[in-house]
N, C-alpha and C positions, 0 to 999 in steps of 0.2 A: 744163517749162522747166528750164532750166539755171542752178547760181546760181557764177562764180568764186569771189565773196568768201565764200556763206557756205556753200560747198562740200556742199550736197544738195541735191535736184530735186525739184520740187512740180509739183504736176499742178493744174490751172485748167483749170474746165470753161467751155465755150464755145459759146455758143450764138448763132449770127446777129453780132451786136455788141454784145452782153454778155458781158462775164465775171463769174462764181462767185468764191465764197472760194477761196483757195487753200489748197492741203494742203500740209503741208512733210513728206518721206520725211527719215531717217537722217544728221543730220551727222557730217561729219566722216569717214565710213567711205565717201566717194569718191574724197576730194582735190578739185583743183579742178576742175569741171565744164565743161566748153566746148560742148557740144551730147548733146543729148537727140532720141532719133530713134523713135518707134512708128510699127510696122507697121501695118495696118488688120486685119490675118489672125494677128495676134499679140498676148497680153496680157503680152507684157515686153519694156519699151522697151532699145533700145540706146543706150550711154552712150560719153563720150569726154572724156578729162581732158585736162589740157593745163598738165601741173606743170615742165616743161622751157623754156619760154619763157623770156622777160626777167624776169616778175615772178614764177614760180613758185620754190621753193627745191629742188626736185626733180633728179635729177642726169640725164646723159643717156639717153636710153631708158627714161625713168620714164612717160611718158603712157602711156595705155590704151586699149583702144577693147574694150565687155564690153557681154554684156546681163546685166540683171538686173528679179527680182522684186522690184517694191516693195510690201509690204504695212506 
């Protein structure tokens, strides 16, 4: 999952219709977050910020689109 405001991505496990505790990965060292993407044939999700908006302070061409390792 993706967080704007508290800009790092937590993994929630899921099972059927339950959710797990969740894990909180690295603030602050994404920006703000807009979508979280994992492959099934891949153990690092692909991330995308989204600091150019109306409400982000990021100037233009500042979002991202990256994968990363989250340990």
């Amino acid at each position: 999952m993706a967080a704007l405001r508290g800009e790092r991505p937590w993994r929630i496990p899921v099972d059927g219709t339950s959710a797990g505790a969740p894990t909180a990965y690295s603030s602050n060292d994404y920006e703000r977050l807009r979508t979280v993407v994992s492959l099934p044939d891949r153990s690092s999700p692909w991330l995308r910020t989204t600091n150019a908006d109306n409400n982000g302070d990021g100037g233009e061409s500042s979002d991202k689109v990256f994968r990363t390792d989250l340990q």
